[in-house]
N, C-alpha and C positions, 0 to 999 in steps of 0.2 A: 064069521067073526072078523076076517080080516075086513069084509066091505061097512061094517060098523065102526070099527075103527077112525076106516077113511070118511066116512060121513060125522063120526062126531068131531074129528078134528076140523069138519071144514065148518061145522056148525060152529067151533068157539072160535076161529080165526074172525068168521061170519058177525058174529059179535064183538070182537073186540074192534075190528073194522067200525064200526057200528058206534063202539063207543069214543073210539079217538085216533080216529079217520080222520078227520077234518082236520086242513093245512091251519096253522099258526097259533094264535092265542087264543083267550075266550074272550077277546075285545079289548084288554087292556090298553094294550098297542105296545107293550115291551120288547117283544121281538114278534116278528109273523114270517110265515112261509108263505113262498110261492105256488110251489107245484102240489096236487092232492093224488089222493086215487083219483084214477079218472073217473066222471060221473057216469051212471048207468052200469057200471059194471057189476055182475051179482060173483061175488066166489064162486066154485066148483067146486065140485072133488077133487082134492088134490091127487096129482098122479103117482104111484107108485113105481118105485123103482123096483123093476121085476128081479132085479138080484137081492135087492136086501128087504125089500118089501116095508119101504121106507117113503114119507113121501120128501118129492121132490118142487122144485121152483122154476122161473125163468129167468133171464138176465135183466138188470136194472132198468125199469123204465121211468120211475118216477121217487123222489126225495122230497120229504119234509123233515124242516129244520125249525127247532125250538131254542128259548133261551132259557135258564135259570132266572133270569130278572125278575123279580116282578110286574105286573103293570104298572106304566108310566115311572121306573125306576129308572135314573139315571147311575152309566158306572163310574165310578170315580178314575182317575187319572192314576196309572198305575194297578188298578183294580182287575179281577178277575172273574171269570164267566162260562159256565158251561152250556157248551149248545151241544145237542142232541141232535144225531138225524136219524130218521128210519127212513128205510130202502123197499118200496116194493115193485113188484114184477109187472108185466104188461096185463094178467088179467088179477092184480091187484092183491097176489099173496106176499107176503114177506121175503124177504129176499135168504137165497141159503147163508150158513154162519160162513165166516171168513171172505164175506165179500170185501173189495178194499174202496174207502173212502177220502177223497184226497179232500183240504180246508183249505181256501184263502180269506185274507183279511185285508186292504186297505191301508192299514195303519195299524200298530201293535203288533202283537204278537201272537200266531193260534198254532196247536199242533197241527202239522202238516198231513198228516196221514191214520188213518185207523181202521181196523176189520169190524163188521156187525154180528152179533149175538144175537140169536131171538130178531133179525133184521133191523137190530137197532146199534149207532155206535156211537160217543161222547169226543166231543173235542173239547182242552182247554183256551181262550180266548185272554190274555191278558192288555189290557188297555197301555198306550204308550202314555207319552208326556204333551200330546196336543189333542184336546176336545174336539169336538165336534162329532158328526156323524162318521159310522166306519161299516162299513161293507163287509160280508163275510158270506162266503159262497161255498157249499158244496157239492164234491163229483164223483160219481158213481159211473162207471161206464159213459155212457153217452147220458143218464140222468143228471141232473142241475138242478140246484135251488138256492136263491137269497135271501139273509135278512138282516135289518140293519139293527146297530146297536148305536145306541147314543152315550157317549162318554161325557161326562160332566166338562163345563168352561171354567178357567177360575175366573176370580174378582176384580172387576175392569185396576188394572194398576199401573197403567200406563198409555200415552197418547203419542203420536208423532204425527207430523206431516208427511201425509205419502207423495203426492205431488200438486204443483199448482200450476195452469195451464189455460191460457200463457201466464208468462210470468212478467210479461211488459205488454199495458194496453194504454189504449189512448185517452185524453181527456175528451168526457162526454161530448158530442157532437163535431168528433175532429175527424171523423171521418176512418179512423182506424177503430180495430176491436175493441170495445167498453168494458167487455165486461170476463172474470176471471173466475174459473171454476176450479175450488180450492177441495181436494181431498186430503180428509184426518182417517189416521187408525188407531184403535184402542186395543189393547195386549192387556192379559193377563197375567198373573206373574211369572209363568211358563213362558214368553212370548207368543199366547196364540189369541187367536182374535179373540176379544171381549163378547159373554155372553148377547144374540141381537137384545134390539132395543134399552141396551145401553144408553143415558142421557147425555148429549155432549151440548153445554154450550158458546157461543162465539161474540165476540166481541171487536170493535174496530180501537184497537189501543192508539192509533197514533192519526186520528183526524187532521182530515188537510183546511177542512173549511169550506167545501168545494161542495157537499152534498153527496159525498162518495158512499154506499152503503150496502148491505147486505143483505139477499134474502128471507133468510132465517135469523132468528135471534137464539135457536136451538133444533136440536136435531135427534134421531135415537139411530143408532148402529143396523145395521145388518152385514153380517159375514163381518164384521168387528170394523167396518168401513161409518162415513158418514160424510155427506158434501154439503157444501155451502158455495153461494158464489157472489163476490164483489161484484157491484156497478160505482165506475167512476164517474167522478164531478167534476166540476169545469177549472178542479186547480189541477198541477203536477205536482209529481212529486213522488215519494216511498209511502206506502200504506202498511201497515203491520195487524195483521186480521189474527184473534188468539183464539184458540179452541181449549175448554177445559172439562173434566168430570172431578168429580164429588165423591171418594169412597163412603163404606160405610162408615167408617170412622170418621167422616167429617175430613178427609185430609182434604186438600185442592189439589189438581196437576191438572198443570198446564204448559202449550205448546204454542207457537205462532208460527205464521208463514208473513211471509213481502212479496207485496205486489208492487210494479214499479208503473208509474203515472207518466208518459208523457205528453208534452203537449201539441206536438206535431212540428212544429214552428220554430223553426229555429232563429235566436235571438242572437244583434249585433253582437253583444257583450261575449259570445261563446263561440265565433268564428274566428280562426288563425287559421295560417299555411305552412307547412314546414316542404323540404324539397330533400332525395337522395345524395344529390350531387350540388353542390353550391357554383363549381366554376365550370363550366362545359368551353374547351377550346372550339369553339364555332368558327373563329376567325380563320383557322385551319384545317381544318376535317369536318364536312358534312354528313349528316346521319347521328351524330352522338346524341345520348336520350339520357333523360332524367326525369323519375318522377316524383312529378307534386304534387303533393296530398294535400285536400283541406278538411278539415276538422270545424265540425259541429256541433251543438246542444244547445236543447230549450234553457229558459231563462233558470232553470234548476240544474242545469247542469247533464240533464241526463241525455244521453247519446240522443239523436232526432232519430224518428223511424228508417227502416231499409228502406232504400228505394227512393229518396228525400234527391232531388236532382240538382245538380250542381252545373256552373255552366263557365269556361276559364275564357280566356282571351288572355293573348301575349302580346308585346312589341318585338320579340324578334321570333323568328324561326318558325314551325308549327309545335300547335296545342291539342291535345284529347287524346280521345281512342279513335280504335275503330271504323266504330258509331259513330261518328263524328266528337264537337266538340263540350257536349253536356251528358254528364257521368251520375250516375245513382250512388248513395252510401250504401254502407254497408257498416254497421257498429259506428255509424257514426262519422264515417270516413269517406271522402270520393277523390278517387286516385286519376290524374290525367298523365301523361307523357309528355315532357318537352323537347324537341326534336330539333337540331340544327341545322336552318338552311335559311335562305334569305329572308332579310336581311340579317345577315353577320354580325354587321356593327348596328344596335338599335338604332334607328330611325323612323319613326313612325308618322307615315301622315304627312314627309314632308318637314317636320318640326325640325331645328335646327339642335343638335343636343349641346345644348349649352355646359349640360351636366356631364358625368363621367359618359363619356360613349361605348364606354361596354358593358354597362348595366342593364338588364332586360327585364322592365316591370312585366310581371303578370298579375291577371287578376282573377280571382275565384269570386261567384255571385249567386246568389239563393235567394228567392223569395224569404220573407223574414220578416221581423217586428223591432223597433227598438228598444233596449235594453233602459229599464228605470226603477227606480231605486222603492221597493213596496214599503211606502212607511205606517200603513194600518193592518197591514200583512194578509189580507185577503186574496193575494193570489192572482190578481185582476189589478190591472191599470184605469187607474179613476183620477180625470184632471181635474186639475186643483187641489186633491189630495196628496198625491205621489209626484214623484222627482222624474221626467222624462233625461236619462243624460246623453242619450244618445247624439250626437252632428255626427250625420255622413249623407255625403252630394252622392251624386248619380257616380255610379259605376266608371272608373276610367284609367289611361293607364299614364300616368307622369313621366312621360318620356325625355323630360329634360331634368331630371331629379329635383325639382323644384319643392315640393311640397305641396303646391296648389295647379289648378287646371287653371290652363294657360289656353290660347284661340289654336284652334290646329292640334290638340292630344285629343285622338278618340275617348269617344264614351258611348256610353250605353243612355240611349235617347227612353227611360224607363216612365215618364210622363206624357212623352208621344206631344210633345207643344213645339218638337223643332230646333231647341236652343238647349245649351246644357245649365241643367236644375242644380242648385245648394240647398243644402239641409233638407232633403225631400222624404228622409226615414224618421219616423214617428213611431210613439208607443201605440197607436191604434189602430191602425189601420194595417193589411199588409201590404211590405213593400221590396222593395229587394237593397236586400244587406250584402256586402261585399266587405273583401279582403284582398292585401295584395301584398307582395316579396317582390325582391330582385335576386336572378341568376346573375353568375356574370360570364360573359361571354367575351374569352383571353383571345387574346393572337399570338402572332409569331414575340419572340423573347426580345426584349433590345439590346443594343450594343451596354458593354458592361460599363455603368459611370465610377470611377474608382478616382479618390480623392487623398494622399496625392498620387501620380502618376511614376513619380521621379524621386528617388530618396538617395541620402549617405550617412549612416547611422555610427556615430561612434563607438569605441570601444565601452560597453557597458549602458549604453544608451539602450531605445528601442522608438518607433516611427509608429503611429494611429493610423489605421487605415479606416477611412469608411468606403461602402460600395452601393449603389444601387441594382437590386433585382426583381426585375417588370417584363411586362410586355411592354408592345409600340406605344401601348392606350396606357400605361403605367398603370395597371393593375397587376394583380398575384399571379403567377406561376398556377398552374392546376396542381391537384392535391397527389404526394406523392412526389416531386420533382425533388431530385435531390441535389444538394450544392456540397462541393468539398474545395476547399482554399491549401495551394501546396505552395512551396519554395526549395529552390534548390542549397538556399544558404541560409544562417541564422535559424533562430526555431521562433515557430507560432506562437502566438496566444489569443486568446478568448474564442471566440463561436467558428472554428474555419470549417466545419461541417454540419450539415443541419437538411432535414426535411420540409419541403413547403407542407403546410396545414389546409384543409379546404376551404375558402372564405370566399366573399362578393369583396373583400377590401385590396386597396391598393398596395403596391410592388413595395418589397419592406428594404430600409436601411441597415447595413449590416457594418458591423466595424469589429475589425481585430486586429490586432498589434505585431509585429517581428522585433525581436529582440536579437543582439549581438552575442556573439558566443565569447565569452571572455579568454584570452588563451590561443586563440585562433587567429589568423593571420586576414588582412584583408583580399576580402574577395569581390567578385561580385554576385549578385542576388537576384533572381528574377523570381517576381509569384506571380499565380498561374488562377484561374477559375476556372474547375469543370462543372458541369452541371449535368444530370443523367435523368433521361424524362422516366415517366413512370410507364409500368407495362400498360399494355392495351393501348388504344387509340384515342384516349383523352386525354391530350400532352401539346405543349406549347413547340415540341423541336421533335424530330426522328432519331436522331442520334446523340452520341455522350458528342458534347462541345465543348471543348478548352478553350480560354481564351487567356492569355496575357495579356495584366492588368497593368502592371507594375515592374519597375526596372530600376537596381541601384547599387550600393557597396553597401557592404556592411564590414565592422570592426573597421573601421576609419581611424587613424591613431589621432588624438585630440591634439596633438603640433602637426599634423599635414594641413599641404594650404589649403588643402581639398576641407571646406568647411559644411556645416549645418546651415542650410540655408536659414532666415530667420522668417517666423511664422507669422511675424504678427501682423499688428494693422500695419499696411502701407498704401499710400497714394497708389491708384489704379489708375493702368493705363489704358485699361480696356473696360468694358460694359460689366454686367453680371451676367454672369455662365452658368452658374450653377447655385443650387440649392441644399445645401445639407440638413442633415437631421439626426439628432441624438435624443435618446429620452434615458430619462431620469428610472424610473418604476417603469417596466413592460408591461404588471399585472398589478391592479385596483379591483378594491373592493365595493361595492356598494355604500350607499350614506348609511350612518348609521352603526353598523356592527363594528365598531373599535379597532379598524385595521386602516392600513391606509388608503388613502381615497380622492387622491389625487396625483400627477404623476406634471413633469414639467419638459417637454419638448425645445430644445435650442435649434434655433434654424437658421443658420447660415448661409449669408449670401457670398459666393466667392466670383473673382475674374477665371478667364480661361488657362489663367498659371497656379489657381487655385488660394491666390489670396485674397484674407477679406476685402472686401469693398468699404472707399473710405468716404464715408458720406461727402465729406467737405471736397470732395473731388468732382462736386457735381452741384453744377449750379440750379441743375429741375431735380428738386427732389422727388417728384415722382418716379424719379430712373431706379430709383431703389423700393420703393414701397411696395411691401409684401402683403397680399391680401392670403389668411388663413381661414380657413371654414372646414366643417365635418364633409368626411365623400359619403357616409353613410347617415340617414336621420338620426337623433339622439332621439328616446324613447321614455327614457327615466330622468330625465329633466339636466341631464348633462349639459355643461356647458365647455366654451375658452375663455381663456381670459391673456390676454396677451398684452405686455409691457414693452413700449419703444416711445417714437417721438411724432407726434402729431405735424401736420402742413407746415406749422410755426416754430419747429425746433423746439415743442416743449415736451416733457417724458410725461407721457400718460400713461392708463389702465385701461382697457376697453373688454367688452367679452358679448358674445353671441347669442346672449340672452333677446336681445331686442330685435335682433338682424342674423340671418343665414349666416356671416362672414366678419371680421375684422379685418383690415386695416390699417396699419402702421409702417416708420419708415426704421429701417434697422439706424443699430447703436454699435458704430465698429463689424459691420457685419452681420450682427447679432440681434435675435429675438426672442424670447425668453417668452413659450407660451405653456399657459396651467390647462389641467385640462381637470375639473372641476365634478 
């Protein structure tokens, strides 16, 4: 009886093996198993447990796993699902009840863990909030088996640009990269990728003219991705490439990316210099460095490629790196070092500096095109159509601040004929375009010029001082110097302390007044200038320097015989000594914008007792005639205009519109010049 038992039990196991044995679905493909019975295996007898005469199993060798889905059913987002697995043993019976089965899933939710009945156990699966395919595994001892479930996508409802790369290429045939491989991605209203083959398509919204275009004119998604990729045409410029899809509702959405066009070439119209340091004391301390940057962009504006070579040359000290003296960009930028050592005071070549001699042209030079005016807008320079506006001669350095090249200022020999070339940069051809600044290169301080020297101020009166503050070469102070004006008697007025500012311009004119203390008994007075250089080693002096400027009374009682001297015009017994200067406005505005825009300079010419000079004391009037002119180019069409008396004693107008410099002979001392 009992071995009846064990034979029919093994006969309906034998059967049902038989009947639903085989791993996964009936072909649908909704979910399928890995693992089966192994093939070839026939059941047995099951063994009996000699104590309870019960049959028994073996440890997990093999799992299949099923789904509730139907075939080809997708679950929906948030949706739920029962996967089944049965557990059988190594010679293929079902596994004892209370075996434990652990789930993983991928993505969502499943129960983690459950025992088998009849060798079978049920997990629940709930879907998360992103589509796509999700994995789900179970483990029985050392047995395993997957299967996947596919969770519904929603409905493409949105596009971005995921990246575009590069995102700066070059104009066709310029020898940099053409062309830009642009990826779009499509989201669902969950954010997850857009069901594939999704329809995306692209358009060039913002044509340059140039033949710039795209591969596709549309595209369908995978993994909710899709590319496209720009080739550039022969203009520069921004490109705006747009990707769109089409709900079902007919909505539109759409996205763009930019693509940025250059043309490799960097155009005269888009080369400047600017420098760190404007005054480097070279006169005094060798080794100080400043760097100069020069700045590029094609005729669009847009940064010129990395790597775009730049090449400086200076009139004084050394230039570059490293590497020597030609520098690559970077964003558009190639940075060199300027370094103080001989020559100190520019002189280049030999050239005699007629100009200020402590200005130090340098020049920045690039291969390049000239800059003209597109008037049919195609992107391309075509003569006789378009405006060339470009004039610039060969490369060189104006070592006597002239304005033009003169015999004896280096240049750069860029025609190779021997002789130096005018107007040799053209819109067609490439050529080398250039730029150039001046540093300025200060020396030692000069003695202090202070006007007047000698005072006796009455009670309630007050004396105008002006002073001069330069170098040897009369230029600026380095940036940072500071000046402070004391007295031991009377009180100050107007600027008696102040910062020099960093500039290539000349030693400025300072004036400020002592007043009498009312009440107060006379004394005498002496003011003082110090002047205290800046930290580190770019400074015109080592130490704080005082110097007495000035020596006098003050509170003079107005019946002492001790009198005011009188200021005014008087017959001079000596030559001109000196030069004064006052202005009207320090700060002008540009033409145009409704402030003011003009400022008027008095320039005085005094003897060496400090009074003016009286013309009729001089039978060559050239002993007086003051030639005034810019120390630095005017740019924005600035002018002087200066008012006195021509060779024949008659009072003109004259101004520097037609000529570097003016010309004229003072009036009482005096010159009255606009500065326009």
């Amino acid at each position: 009886m009992r071995s009846f038992y064990a034979l029919t039990l093994a006969l309906l196991l034998s059967a049902m093996l038989a009947l639903g044995g085989c791993g996964g679905s009936d072909g649908s493909g909704a979910a399928t198993g890995g693992n089966l019975v192994p093939a070839g295996t026939t059941p047995g007898p099951v063994p009996v447990d000699p104590g309870t005469d019960e049959p028994g199993a073996g440890e997990p060798a093999a799992i299949q796993l099923n789904s509730s889905l139907p075939a080809s059913t997708l679950l929906s987002q948030g949706g739920q699902a029962t996967i089944t697995a049965t557990v059988f043993d190594g010679e293929g019976n079902l596994v004892d009840d209370g075996t434990l089965v652990t789930f993983t899933a991928t993505s969502g939710d499943i129960t983690p863990s459950a025992t088998t009945s009849q060798g079978q156990t049920v997990a629940t699966f709930q879907a998360g909030t992103t589509g796509g395919s999700v994995l789900i595994t179970a483990t029985a001892d050392t047995a395993t088996d997957s299967i996947t479930v596919e969770v519904a996508v929603g409905e493409a409802a949105s596009i971005l640009t995921e990246s575009v790369s590069p995102g700066t290429i070059g104009v066709f045939g310029s020898g940099i990269e053409d062309t830009s491989q642009i990826k779009f991605q499509v989201r669902d209203e969950s954010g997850n990728p857009a069901p594939d083959g999704t329809e995306v398509e692209f358009a060039i919204r913002t044509p340059l003219g140039g033949g710039e275009s795209l591969t596709f004119d549309s595209g369908t998604t995978a993994g909710g991705n899709v590319m496209v990729a720009l080739q550039s045409g022969s203009v520069a410029g921004t490109v705006t490439v747009t990707a769109s899809i089409t709900t079902s509702e007919g909505k539109l959405i759409i996205t763009e990316a930019r693509v940025t066009i250059v043309s490799s070439t960097p155009d005269a119209g888009r080369i400047i210099m600017g420098a760190e340091t404007l005054n480097l004391a070279g006169g005094v301390t060798l080794g100080l460095q400043s760097t100069l940057s020069a700045y590029l962009g094609d005729r669009f504006g847009n940064v010129v490629p990395n790597g775009t070579p730049v090449s400086f040359i200076s009139e004084c000290g050394t230039i570059g790196q490293s590497g020597g003296f030609t520098t690559t960009t970077n964003f558009g930028v190639a940075s060199a070092a300027l370094q103080t050592s001989s020559p100190t005071v520019p002189d280049l070549d030999g050239l005699a500096p007629e100009g200020n001699p402590g200005l130090c042209r340098v020049v920045a030079f690039t291969p390049g095109k000239g800059n003209f005016l597109d008037l049919n807008g195609n992107g391309a320079y075509e003569a006789g159509t378009d405006s060339c506006v470009t004039e610039m001669d060969e490369p060189y350095i104006d070592a006597n601040d002239s304005g033009s090249f003169e015999a004896g200022e280096f240049y750069v020999d860029v025609d190779g004929n021997g002789a130096f070339s005018s107007d040799v940069v053209n819109c067609i051809d490439d050529t080398m375009i250039w730029t150039s600044m001046n540093i300025l290169i200060s020396d030692d301080v000069a003695p202090i010029n202070l006007f007047p020297t000698n005072f006796q101020i009455a009670v309630g009166d007050s004396q105008t001082f002006t002073f001069d503050l330069m170098d040897i070469w009369g230029n600026a102070l380095t940036a940072g110097t500071s000046v402070k004006v004391e007295t031991d008697a009377g009180t100050l007025v107007g600027l008696t302390e102040f910062t020099v500012p960093d500039t290539t311009g000349p030693g400025g004119t300072y004036s400020f007044a002592l007043a009498s203390n009312p009440g107060e008994e006379e004394k005498p007075a002496t003011v003082t200038v110090t002047i205290t250089p800046p930290g580190g080693e770019n400074t015109n002096l080592r130490a704080d320097e005082t110097f007495e400027i000035a020596s006098g009374m003050v509170n003079v009682p107005e019946d002492d015989t001790t009198t005011v001297p009188d200021t005014g015009p008087a017959p001079s017994s000596g030559d001109p000594a000196s030069v004064l200067f006052s202005v009207s406005e320090p700060h002008i505005t540009v033409s145009g914008v409704g402030q003011v825009e003009q400022t008027t300079f008095n320039i005085q010419v005094v003897d060496d007792s400090g009074a003016p000079i009286n013309e009729e004391a001089y039978d060559d009037p050239t002993l007086n005639n003051l030639r005034v002119s810019f120390v630095t180019r005017p740019y924005g069409g600035e002018y002087l205009a200066g008012e006195g008396v021509d060779a024949e004693g008659e009072r003109v107008v004259v101004d520097t519109r037609g000529a570097g410099s003016i010309e004229l002979r003072t009036v009482d001392g005096m010159i009255p010049v606009n500065l326009k």
